[in-house]
C-alpha positions in Angstrom: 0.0 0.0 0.0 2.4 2.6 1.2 6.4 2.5 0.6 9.6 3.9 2.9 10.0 6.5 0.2 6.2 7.4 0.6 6.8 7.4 4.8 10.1 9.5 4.2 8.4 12.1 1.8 5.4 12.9 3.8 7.3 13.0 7.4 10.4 14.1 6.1 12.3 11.3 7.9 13.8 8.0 7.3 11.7 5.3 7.9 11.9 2.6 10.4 13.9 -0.1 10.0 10.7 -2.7 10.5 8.5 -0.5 7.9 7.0 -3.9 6.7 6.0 -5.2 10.1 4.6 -1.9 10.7 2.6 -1.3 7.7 1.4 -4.8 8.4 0.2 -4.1 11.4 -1.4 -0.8 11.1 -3.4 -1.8 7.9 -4.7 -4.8 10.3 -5.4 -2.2 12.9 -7.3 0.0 10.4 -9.2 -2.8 8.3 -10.5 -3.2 11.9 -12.6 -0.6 12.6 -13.2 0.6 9.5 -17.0 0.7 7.6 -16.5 0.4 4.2 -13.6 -1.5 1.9 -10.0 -0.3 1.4 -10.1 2.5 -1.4 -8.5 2.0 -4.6 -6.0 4.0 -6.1 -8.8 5.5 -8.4 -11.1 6.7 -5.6 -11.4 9.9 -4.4 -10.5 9.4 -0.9 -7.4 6.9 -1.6 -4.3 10.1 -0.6 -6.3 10.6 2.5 -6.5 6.8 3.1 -2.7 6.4 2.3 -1.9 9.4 4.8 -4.1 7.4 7.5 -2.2 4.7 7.2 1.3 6.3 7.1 0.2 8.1 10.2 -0.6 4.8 12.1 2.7 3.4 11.3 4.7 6.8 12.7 2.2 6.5 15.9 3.3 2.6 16.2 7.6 3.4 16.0 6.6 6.2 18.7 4.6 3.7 20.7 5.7 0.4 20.3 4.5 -0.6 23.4 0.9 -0.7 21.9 1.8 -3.0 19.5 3.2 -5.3 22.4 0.4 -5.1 25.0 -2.0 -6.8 25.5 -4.1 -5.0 27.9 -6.8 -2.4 27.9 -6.3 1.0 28.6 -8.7 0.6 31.5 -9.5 -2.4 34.1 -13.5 -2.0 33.3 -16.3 -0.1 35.2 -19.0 -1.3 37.6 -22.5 0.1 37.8 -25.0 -1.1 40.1 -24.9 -5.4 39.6 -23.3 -4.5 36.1 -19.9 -5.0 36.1 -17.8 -4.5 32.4 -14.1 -5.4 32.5 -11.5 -5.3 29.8 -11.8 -8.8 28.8 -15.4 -8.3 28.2 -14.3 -5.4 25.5 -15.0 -5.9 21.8 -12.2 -6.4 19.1 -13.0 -3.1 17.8 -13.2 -1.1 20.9 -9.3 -2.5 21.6 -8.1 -1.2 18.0 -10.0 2.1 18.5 -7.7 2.8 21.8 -4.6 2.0 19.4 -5.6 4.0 16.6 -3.8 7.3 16.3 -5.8 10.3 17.0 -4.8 11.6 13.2 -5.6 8.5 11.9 -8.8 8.4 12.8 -10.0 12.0 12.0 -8.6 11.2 8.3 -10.3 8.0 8.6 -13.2 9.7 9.5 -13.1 12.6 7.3 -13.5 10.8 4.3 -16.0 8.3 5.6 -14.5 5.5 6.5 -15.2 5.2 9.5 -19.3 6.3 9.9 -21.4 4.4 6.7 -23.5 6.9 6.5 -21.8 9.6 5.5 -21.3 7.9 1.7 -17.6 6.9 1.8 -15.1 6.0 -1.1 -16.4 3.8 -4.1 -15.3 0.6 -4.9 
C-alpha cells in the first residue's frame, strides 16, 4: 500500500527499520474498525487513506508498546450489579484505543469510518 519512500516524503524522515511489520500491522489495525472496503488508487479518498495509514505506522515506531500489549487501557467499570471489565471489551473497541488520534480523523473525514456519511467507491 504505502512504501519507505512514501513514509520519508510525507514526514520528512527516514523510515523505520521494520516499515513492513509496521505497515502490516497498522493496515490490520485500520481494516478493523473501519465501515467500508480499502479505497483503490482511483477513488477519491485513496491520498487521505494512504496518509491514514502512514500516520498509524509513525504512531506505532513512537509507541511500540501498543503493538506489544495486550491489555486495555482501563481495568473496566462497575454500575450497580453491572460490572464491564476489559476482557469483556470488543475487538474493535481494543483497535480504536490504538488507533492514532490523526488517523482516525482522516479515517473519519473521508467516511470510512461512519457508513452513513457515503464513503469511497469501490
Amino acid at each position: 500500500m504505502v512504501t519507505k519512500e512514501d513514509y520519508e516524503e510525507y514526514f520528512g524522515q527516514t523510515a523505520p527499520s521494520n516499515f513492513s511489520r509496521l505497515e502490516s500491522i497498522s493496515l490490520s489495525t485500520i481494516k478493523s474498525v473501519i465501515t467500508r472496503p480499502i479505497p483503490v488508487e482511483t477513488c477519491p479518498c485513496y491520498k487521505e487513506f494512504k496518509e491514514a495509514l502512514l500516520e498509524q505506522i509513525g504512531f506505532y515506531e513512537e509507541n511500540p508498546d501498543l503493538i506489544t500489549s495486550t491489555n486495555a487501557t482501563s481495568s473496566g467499570y462497575t454500575l450497580g450489579s453491572y460490572s464491564e471489565s476489559a476482557s469483556n471489551k470488543n475487538e474493535t473497541s481494543k483497535s480504536i484505543e490504538r488507533l492514532s488520534p490523526i488517523t482516525y480523523d482522516k479515517l473519519l473525514n473521508c467516511g470510512l469510518l461512519q457508513s452513513q456519511l457515503g464513503g469511497c467507491c469501490l
